[in-house]
TIVEXRO-5817 format. One record per residue (C-alpha): x, y, z. Coordinates in steps of 0.05 Angstrom, whole numbers, plus 32768, in hexadecimal, padded with zeros to 4 digits. Example, Ala and Ser with C-alpha at 12.3 -4.5 7.8 and 13.67 -1.06 7.14 Angstrom:
BEGIN
80F67FA6809C;81117FEB808F;
END
This chain:
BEGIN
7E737C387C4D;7E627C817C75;7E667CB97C61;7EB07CD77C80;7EB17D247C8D;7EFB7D377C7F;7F267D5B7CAE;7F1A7DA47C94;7ECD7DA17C8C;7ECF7D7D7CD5;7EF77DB87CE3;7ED17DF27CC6;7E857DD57CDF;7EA67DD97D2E;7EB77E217D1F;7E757E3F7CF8;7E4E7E127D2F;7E6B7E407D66;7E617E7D7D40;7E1B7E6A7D2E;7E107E667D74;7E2C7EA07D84;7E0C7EC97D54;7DC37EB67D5A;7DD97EBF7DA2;7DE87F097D92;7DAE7F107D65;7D807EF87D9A;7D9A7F2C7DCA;7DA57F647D9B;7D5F7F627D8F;7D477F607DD1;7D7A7F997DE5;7D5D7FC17DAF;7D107FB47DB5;7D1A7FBA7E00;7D3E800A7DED;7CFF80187DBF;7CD280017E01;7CED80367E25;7CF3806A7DEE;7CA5805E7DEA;7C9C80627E33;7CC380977E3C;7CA080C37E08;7C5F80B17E37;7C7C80BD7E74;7C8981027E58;7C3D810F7E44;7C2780ED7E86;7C4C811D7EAE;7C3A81567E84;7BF3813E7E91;7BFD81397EE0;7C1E81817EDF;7BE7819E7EB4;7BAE81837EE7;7BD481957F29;7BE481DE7F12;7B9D81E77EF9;7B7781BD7F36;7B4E81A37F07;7B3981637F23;7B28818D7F65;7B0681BF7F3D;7ADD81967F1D;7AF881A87ED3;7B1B816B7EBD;7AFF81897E7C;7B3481AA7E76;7B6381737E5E;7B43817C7E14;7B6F81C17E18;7BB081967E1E;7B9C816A7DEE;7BAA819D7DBD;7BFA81A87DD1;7BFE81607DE0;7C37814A7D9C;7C2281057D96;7BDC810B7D7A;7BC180C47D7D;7BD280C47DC6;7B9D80A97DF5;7B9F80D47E38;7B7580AC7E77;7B7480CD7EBE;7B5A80957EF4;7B5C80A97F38;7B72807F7F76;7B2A80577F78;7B3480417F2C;7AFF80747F18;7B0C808B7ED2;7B1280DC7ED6;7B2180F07E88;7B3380C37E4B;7B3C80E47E0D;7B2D80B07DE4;7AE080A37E04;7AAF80E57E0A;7A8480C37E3F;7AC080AC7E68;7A9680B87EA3;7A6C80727E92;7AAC804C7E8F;7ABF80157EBA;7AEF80147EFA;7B3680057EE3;7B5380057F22;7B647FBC7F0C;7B827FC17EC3;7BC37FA27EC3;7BEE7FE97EB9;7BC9800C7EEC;7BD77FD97F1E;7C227FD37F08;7C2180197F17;7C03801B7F58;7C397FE77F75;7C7D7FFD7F4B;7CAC80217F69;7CB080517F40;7C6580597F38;7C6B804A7EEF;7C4580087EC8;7C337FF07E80;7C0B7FBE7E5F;7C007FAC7E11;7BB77F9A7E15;7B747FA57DE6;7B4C7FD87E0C;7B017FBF7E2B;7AE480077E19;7B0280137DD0;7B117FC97DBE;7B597FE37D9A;7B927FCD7DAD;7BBA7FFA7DD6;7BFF80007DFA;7BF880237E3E;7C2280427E6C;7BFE805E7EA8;7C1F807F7EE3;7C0F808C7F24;7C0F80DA7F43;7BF980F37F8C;7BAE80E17F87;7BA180CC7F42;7BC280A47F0A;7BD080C27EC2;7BD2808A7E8F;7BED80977E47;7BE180627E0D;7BF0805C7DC2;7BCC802F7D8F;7BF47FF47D8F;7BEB7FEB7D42;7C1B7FDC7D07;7C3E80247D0C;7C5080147D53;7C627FCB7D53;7C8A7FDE7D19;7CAF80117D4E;7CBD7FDF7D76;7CE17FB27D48;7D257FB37D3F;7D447FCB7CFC;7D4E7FA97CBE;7D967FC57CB8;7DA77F9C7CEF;7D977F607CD2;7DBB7F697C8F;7DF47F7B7CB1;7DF47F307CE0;7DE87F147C9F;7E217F387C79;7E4E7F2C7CB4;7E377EDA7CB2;7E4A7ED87C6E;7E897EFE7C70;7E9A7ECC7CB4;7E887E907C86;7EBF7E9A7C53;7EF57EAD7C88;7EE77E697CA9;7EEA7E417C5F;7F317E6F7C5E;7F4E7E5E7C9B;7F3B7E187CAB;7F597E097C56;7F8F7E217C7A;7F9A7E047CB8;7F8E7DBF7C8D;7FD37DC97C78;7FE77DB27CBB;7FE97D747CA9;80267D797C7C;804B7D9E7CB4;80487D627CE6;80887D457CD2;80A87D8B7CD3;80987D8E7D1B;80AC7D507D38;80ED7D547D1A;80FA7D987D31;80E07D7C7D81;81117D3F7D78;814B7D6E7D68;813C7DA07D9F;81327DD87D6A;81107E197D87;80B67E187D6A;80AB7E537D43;805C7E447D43;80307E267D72;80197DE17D5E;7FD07DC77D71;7FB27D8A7D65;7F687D757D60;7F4B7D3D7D71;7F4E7D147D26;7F837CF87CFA;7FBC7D277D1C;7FA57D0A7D65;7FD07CD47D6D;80147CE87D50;7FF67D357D6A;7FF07D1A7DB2;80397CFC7DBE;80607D3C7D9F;80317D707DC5;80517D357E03;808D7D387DEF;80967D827DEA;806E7D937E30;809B7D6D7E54;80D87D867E31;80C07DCE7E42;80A87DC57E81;80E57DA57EA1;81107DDE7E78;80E67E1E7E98;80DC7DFC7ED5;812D7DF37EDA;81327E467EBF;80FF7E5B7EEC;811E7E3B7F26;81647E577F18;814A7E9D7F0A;812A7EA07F51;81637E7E7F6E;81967EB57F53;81657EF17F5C;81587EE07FA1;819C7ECF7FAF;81B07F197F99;817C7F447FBD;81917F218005;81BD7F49802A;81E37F0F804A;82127EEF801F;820A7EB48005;82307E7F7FE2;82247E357FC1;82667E037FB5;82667DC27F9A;828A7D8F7FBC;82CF7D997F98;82CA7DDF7FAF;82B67E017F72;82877E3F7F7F;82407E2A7F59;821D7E737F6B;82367EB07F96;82177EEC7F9A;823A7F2F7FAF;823A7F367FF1;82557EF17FF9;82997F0E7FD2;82917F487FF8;82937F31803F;82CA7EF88032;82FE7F3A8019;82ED7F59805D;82F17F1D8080;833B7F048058;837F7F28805D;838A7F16801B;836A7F4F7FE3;83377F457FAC;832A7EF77FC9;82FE7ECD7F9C;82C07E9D7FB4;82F07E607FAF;83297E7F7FDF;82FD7E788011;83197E398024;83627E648034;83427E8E8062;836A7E8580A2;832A7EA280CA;83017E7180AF;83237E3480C5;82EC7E1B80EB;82BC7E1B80A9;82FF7DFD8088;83067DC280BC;82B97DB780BD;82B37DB4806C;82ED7D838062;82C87D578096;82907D4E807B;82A57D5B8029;82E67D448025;82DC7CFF803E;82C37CD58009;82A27C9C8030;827C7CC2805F;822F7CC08051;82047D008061;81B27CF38072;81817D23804C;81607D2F8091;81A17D2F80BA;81C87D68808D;82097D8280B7;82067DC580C5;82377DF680E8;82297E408108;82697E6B8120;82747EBE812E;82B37ED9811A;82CC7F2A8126;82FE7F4580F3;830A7F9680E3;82D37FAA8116;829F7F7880E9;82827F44810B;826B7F0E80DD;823F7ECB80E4;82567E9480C0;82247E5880B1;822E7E1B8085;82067DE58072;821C7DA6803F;81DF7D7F8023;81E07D36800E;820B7D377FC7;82467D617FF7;82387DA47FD4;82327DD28005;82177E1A8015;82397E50803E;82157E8E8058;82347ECC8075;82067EFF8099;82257F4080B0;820F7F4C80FF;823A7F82810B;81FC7FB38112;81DC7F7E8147;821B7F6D8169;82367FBB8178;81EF7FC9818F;81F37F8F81C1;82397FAB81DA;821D7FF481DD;81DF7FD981FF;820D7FB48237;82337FF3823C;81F980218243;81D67FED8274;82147FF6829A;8217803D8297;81CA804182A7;81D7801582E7;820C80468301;81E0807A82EE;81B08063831D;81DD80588350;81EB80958369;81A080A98370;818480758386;81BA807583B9;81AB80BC83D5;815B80B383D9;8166806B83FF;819180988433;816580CB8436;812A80A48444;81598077847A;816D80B2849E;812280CF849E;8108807B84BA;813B807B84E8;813980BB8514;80FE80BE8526;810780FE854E;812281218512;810F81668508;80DE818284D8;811081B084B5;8148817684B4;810881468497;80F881718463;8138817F8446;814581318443;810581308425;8115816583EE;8156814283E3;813A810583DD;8106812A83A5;813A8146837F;815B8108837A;811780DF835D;81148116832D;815381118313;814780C9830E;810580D182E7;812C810482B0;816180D782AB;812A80908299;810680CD8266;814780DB8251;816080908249;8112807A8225;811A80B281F6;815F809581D8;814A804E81D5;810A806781B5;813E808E817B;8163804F817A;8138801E8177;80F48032815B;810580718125;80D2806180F7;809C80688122;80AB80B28135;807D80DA8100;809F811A80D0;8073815180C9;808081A380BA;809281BD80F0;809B820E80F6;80DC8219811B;80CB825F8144;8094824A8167;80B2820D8181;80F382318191;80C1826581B6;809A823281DB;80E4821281F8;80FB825E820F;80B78268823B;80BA8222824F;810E82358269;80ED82748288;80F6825B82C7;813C824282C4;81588289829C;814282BC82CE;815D828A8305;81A9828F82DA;819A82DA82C2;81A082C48280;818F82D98246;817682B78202;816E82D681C1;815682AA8175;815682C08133;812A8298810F;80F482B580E6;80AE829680D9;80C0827A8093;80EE823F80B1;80C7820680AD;80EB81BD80B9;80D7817880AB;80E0815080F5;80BA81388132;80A081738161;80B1814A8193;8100813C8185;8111817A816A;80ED819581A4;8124817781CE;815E818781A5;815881D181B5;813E81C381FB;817E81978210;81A481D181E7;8188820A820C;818681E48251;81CB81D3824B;81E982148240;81BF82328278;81D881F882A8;821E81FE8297;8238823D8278;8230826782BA;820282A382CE;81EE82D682A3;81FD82B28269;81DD82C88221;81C9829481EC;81B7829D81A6;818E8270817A;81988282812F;8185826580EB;81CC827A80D3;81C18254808E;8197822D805E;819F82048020;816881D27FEE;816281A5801E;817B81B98067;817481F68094;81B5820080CA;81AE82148114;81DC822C813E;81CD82338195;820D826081AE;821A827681F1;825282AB8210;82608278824F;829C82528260;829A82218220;82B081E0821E;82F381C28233;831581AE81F1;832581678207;82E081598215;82C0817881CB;82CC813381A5;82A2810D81E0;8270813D81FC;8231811881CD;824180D681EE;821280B4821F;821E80CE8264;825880E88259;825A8129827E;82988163827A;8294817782CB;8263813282E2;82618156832D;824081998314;8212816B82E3;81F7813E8317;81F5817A8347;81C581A08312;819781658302;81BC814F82C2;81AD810A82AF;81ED81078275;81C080F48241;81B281368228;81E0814481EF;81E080FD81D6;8190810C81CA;81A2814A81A0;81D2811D8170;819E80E48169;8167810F815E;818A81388126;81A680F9810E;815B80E2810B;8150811980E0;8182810A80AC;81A9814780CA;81ED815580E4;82048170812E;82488183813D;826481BB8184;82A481EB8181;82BD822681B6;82B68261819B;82F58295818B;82D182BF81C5;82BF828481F1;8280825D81F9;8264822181DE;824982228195;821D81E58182;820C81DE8133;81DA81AD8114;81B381AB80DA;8160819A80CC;814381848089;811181BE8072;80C781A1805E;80C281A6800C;807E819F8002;
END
């Protein structure tokens, strides 16, 4: 009969194997690490006398000099006594060794194994443990390489030195204190972990009942294996299936929640499985009824085409639905100014899913584009109209005069330019509209800009004798795009030296500031603003006296720039008469906090 190693021996030789390894690993290494850190303690304490050697002979010029005699003077300073100082130059001729007195009879050692280490290294640098041809001791060199010579330094490699280069005995005792101390930690814990055994039962019970594991049970591969094996089965499959079915649910709700559209799943009596928010929300806009739950849905009277689709397809008991042919419906419904797409889909066990997305964003900018695209063609109209005649009239007299030509001609100018300000005009709101984060916020010093739109008016202020006056000191500095805010004071300016009548003065203040904003006002002393027209005047193309606004070039678009822009920049615009008369426009800009 064999001999039978038990479970806990088996047990505690597979863990002191591994650390066995490991440690003679570490051991191995250790004392590499550490005779490799003496190496270059050793060399380094060479290097240092080699380059004291090579600055002691290039100062002095020995070698040129002839008075490499010298070198028995630095022998004296030189700490490490029993140092052995060579100088070789580039031919392998030996110069001075202090450890030979008729170095001049020595051989070439262009070819000794440090010097030629040196002369390829990168570093210039080489050593060799060797026994030397001239003395017959045992030395270990380190020679390096200067401009035309090389320096070698080299200590008797005997007992004191190899002894250097040994690693300590206190790192030994300390491996073997730690091997010992690791030895009766295993005998501990694997007596331990023996006791295993009489938990087995414990455990499968507690699987078999569905009770929660306090510990984590493994099995090796001996007498637990078998009865080990099935449990560890049992209880993966268990667990798997039950986070697999958490994890599931958990995405399913989180997801559902973050979504803006709303979104809700019934089973087929009806009963709402999962909602989330926006799903309640939308079906109390879209109901008369107040505070509607997910299952009154169904006694919706707008919905009656989701109603009439989902007792089709639900309510009918008999009627089999294909996994790859799942009935779907897709409807748009408008109720309180929302506009609402419905969608509903019922998969193969009749439960069913209904999703509600609020397009009443997408839907009033496809009504405001059709609008504008019709405003924008009438626009045109009138233009377009007036430079076709011109240029008719011009092609079809041919005997016209030159005075009568060139007037059509400037007519027919004026007209393409106010067709090209009114595209600007029309590229700059779609731009706002439709591509805001694109337009870049910087600080922005108010004065100059405001300074830089007078001079640019120049023109246009001496042609209405008009005067313009700003208060707005150097420390206002705003948080926008040059380029919009640029245009909110141009269209501002422009349009009160367009329409509030000659010799009109306008002043540009900074009448007030809080944390976050500063607040402009642009008022003029001109005929103002008819009343009925105040609540209208930022609309598209809506003009207050559309004769005089063609006449001077105006394009209509103007104020409806200022209120996007300031929008844009988080601020507000607003436009009253004044007690006195004139037009006052008021908007704020948010200030740059750095």
């Amino acid at each position: 009969m064999g001999f039978k190693i038990n479970f806990k021996r088996k047990l505690f030789l597979y863990y002191f194997s591994i650390f066995f390894i490991v440690t003679l690993t570490f051991i191995v290494f250790q004392y590499n690490r550490e005779k490799q850190f003496k190496i270059v303690q050793l060399e380094n304490t060479l290097h240092s006398i080699t380059e004291l050697c090579d600055n002691f002979v290039s100062k002095n010029n020995i070698i040129a000099d002839d008075e490499i005699y010298l070198m028995d003077s630095l022998l004296q300073i030189i700490p490490a006594v029993d140092t052995r100082i060579t100088i070789i130059d580039k031919n392998g001729i030996v110069l001075f060794d202090s450890f030979v007195d008729e170095y001049e009879k020595m051989e070439n050692h262009l070819n000794r194994p440090e010097v030629q280490k040196a002369k390829f290294a990168d570093n210039g640098a080489g050593s060799y443990v060797r026994e030397s041809a001239t003395t017959g001791q045992a030395f270990y060199y380190y020679a390096h390489l200067y401009k035309d010579y090389f320096v070698r330094a080299a200590v008797v490699y005997d007992v004191k030195v190899k002894n250097f280069l040994r690693a300590e005995k206190p790192f030994f005792i300390f491996i073997a204190f730690l091997f010992l101390i690791t030895w009766l930690i295993l005998s501990y814990v694997t007596g331990k972990m023996s006791e295993s055994i009489t938990k087995l039962q414990d455990f499968a019970v507690q699987l078999r009942q569905n009770k929660p594991l306090d510990e984590d049970y493994q099995f090796p591969k001996n007498e637990l294996g078998v009865i080990g094996k099935q449990i560890v089965s049992m209880y993966k499959k268990v667990m798997e299936a039950k986070n697999a079915l958490i994890l599931e649910k958990e995405k399913l709700i989180k997801h559902l929640y973050v979504l803006n559209e709303g979104i809700g799943f019934f089973a087929s009596d009806k009963k709402a499985i999962l909602t989330n928010t926006h799903f309640v929300q939308y079906i109390n806009i879209i109901g008369e009824k107040s505070s509607l739950s997910p299952e009154q849905i169904f006694e919706i009277k707008e919905l009656k085409e989701l109603q009439k689709f989902i007792k089709k397809y639900v309510d009918q008991g008999d009627l089999t639905i294909q996994v790859n042919n799942l009935p779907q419906i897709e409807f748009t419904i408008k109720k309180s100014g929302f506009y609402f797409e419905i969608k509903c889909i019922i998969f193969q066990d009749k439960s069913f899913e209904i999703y509600i997305h609020d397009s009443t964003k997408l839907e009033k900018r496809k009504l405001l584009k059709q609008q504008m695209t019709s405003n924008i063609a009438h626009e045109l109209k009138t233009p377009v109209a007036s430079v076709s005649g011109y240029l008719e009239t011009i092609l079809n007299n041919k005997d016209i005069d030159q005075d009568k030509k060139d007037y059509f001609i400037t007519k027919a100018n004026k007209q393409c330019n106010r067709l090209v300000s009114l595209i600007e005009d029309i590229a700059v709101l779609n731009k706002i509209e439709e591509e805001e984060e694109f337009y870049e916020f910087s600080a922005l010093p108010v004065k100059p800009l405001v300074q830089e739109v007078i001079e640019g008016c120049e023109k246009m202020i001496k042609q209405e004798q008009a005067e313009i006056d700003y208060k707005i000191n150097d420390l206002v500095i705003v948080k926008g795009n040059k380029s919009l805010v640029s245009s909110v004071f141009q269209n501002l300016i422009g349009n009160a030296l367009n329409y509030a009548g000659e010799g009109v003065k306008v002043v540009i203040d900074m009448y007030h500031e809080d944390d976050e904003f500063y607040y402009f006002s642009v008022v003029d002393n001109g005929i103002g603003i008819p009343t009925k027209h105040l609540s209208r005047i930022f609309e598209r193309f809506y003009r207050v006296d559309a004769g005089r606004s063609r006449k001077m070039g105006g394009t209509g678009l103007g104020l409806a720039i200022v209120k996007h822009a300031v929008n844009l920049h988080k601020g507000e615009v607003s436009v009253k008469n004044g007690a006195n008369g004139g037009a006052e426009f008021y908007f704020s800009l948010p200030k740059f906090l750095q």
